[in-house]
N, C-alpha and C positions, 0 to 999 in steps of 0.2 A: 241574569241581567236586571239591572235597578231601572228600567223602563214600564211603564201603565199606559196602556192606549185607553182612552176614553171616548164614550160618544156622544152627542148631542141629541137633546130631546125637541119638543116641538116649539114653534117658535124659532126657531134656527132656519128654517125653509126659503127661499127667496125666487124667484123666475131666473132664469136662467140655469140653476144650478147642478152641477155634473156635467155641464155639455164640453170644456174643455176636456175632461178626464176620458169621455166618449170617444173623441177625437182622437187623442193619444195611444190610451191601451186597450187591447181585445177581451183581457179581463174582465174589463169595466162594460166593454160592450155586451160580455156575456151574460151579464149582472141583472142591465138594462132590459134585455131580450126577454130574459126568465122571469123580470118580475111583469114586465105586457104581455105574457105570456098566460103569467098566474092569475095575474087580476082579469085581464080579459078587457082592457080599455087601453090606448096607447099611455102609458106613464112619461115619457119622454118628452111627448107634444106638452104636458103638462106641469112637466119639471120646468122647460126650454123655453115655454112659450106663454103659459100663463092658461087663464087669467090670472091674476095673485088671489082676488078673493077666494078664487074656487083652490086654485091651490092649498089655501090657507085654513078650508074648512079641514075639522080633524080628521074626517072619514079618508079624505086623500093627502094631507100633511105627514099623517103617522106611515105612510107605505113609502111616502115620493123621500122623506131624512132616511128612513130604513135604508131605501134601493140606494140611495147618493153616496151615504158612506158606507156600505159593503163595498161599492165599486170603487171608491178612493182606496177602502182599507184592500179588495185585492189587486188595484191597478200598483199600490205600494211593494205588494209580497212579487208582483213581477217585476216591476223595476227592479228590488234588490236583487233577485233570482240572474237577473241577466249580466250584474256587477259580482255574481258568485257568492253573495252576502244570504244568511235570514237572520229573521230576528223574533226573538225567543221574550217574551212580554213575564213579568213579575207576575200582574194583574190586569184582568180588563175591568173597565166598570161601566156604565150608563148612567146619562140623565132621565130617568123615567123610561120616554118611551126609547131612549137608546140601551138600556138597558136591555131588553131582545135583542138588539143589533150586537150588545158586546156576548151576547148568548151564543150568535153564528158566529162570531171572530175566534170563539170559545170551543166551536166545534159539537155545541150541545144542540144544535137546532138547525136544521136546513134549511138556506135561502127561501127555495120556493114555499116550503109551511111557512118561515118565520113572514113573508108580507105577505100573504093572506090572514094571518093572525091579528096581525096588527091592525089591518084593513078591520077586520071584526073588534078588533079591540076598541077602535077610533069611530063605529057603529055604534056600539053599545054604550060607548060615552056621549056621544051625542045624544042619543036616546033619551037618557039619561037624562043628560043637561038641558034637552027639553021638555021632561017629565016636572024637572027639579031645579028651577031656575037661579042662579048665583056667578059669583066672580071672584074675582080673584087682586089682589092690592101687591105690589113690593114695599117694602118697610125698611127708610135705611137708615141708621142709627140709633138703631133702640138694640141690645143681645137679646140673648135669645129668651132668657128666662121672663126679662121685662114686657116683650111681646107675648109671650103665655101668659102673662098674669091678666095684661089688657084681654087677649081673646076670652082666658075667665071671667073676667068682670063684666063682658055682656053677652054673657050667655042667658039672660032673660030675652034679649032678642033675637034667638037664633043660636046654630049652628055656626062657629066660623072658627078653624084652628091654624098655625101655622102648617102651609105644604108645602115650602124647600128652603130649606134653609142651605143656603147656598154660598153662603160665606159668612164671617163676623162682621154681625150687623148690617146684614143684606140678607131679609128673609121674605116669604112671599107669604101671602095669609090667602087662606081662604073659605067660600061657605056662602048661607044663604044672604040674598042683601041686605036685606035688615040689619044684620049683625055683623056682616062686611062695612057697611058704611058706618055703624056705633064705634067698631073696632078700628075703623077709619081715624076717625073725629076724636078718641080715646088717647090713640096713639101719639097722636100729633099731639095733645095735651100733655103727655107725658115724656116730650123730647125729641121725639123722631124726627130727626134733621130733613126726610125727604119721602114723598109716600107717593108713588105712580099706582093707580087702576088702570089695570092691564085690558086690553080691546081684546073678551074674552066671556063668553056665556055659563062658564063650565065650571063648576065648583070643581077641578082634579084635586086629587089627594087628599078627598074629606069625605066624612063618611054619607055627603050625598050623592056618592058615588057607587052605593051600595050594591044596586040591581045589575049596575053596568059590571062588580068584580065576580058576581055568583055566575052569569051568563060567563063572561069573560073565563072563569074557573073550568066551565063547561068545555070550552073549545080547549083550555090548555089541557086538560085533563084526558083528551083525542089526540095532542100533539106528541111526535116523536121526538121527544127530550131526551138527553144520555146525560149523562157528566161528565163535564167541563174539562178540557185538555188542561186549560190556566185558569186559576181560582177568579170570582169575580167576586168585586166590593158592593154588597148589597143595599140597593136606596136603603127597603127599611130598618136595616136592622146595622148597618156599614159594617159587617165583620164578612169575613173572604167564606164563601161558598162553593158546591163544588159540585154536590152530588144531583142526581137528576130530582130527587124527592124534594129537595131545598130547595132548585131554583125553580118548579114548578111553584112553590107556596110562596116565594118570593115574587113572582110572579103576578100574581093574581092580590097579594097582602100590600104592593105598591099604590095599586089605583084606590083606594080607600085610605093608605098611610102616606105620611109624610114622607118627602124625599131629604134624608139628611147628605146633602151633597158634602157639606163641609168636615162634616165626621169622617168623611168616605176617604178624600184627601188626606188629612189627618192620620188612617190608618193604612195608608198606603207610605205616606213619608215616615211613620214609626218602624215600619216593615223593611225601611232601607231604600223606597224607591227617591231616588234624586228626578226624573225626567217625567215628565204627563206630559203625553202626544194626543191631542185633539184627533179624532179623524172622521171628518163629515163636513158639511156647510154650516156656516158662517166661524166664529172663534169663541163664543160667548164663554166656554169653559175655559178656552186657554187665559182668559183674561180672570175668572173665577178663583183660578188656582194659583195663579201670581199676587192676590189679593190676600189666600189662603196663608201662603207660605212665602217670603222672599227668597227661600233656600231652594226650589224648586226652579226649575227650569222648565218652561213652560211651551209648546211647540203647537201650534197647529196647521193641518196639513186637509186642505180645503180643495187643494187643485193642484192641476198636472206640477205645475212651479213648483209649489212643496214638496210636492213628492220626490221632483229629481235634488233637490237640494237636502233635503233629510238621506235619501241615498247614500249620496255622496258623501255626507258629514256624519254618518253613522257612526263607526270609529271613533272618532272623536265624540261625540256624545254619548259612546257607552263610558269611555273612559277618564269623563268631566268628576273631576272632585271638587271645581271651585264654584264659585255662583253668578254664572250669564243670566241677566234675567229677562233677556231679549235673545230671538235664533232668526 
């Protein structure tokens, strides 16, 4: 099947979110249960209920996107189960921190280990990023090379490299302020149509993330990892991985490197896949990869609605050779 589910990293979080899928399927609730289970705090009241700040902090953003879309992606595999359908994925991939989430869609990692991992992972980067204080810019209009050149040119003030490049000409920089805001002011000089600083402490995917990937190493290096039933498209390196030794060093090589999202796409549509299915909260990807590719068909499946509508229209979307670029 020419089909890639993908999932969303942090930042996608919002109040309310999972509680229709809750409602609907037992999957989902099973999902819910074992991750308040694991963590030892109610996850629910604080997916459902808020507050958003606290939600929003990493420590619990990285476990509450985990639990949300495991339970979209198994409240999906029951829906089709019950129309007599499954569905067999090309590729998984992740944004970052969804990247573990497509690790359990993958079969390489078990729920309950994968959000207490995370939980530690979202730990040790705060740690971190209050050891090591920075942020993080999106950059839209400059490629990719022309944004390497600026992060070169002020490395007298600092630390600051592209960490996602996330489509053509939508990339995200980051590092310490100093050299965040030179490579700010640089950019803009040199054409960047549009530059957001993101509401964000955390220098992710730069090597002042260093302490948080060695700890972080620690814990993966305890986890019961297998390989991967369906190959997955790796942030940092975007070529398809598989075996439990790869996606352990993949793993741990992400929080310190760059997330090349656009590459990742790229070698997913060279491979044959026509379809990228979003599955988790909010769309940001599905909107990423229509940016990427116009030949792409782009899906996202966020809540109960999606999911009975992708059901339903499966069929037909395995068997699309032309180009919808709205579902």
């Amino acid at each position: 099947m020419s089909i890639a589910f993908v999932f969303p990293g942090q930042g996608s979080q919002f109040v309310g979110m999972g509680r229709d899928i809750y409602e609907v399927s037992a999957a989902a609730r099973r999902i819910f249960h074992q991750a308040d289970e694991a963590l030892g705090f109610d996850l629910r009241r604080l997916c459902w209920e808020g507050p958003e700040d606290i939600l929003r902090e990493t420590i619990n953003a990285q476990p509450a996107i985990l639990t949300v879309s495991i339970a979209c992606w198994e409240a999906l595999k029951e829906r089709l189960a019950t129309l007599g359908k499954t569905v067999q994925p090309r590729f998984f991939a992740g944004h970052s921190l969804g990247e573990i989430t497509a690790l359990v869609a993958a079969g390489s990692l078990d729920f309950n280990e994968a959000v207490t991992l995370v939980r530690e992972r979202g730990r040790l980067m705060k740690v971190d990023g209050d050891a090591n204080p920075g942020g993080m810019a999106a950059v839209l209009g400059l490629d990719d090379l022309a944004l390497e050149k600026v992060c070169h040119d002020v490395a007298r003030h600092g630390i600051v490299r592209p960490a996602n490049y996330n489509s053509p000409g939508q990339t995200v920089i980051s590092g310490e302020i100093s050299a965040l805001t030179a490579a700010i002011e640089l950019a803009a000089e040199r054409g960047a149509r549009k530059i957001v600083r993101l509401a964000i402490s955390i220098a992710s995917h730069s090597p002042l993330m260093q302490r948080a990937a060695e700890g972080f190493a620690q814990a993966v290096s305890r986890a019961g990892i297998r390989d991967a039933a369906v190959p997955i498209i790796a942030n940092f390196s975007a070529a398809a991985i598989s075996s439990a030794e790869e996606l352990r060093r993949e793993m741990v090589d992400q929080i310190t490197g760059s997330v090349r999202w656009s590459q990742s796409i790229a070698a997913m549509t060279e491979a044959g896949v026509h379809t990228i299915v979003e599955v988790g909260p909010g769309d940001a990807l599905t909107g990423i990869s229509r940016r990427i590719s116009r030949e792409l068909l782009a899906i996202s499946i966020n809540g109960a609605e999606a999911i009975g509508l992708f059901a339903t229209r499966l069929r037909e979307i395995e068997n699309r050779q032309s180009r919808p670029t709205q579902f």
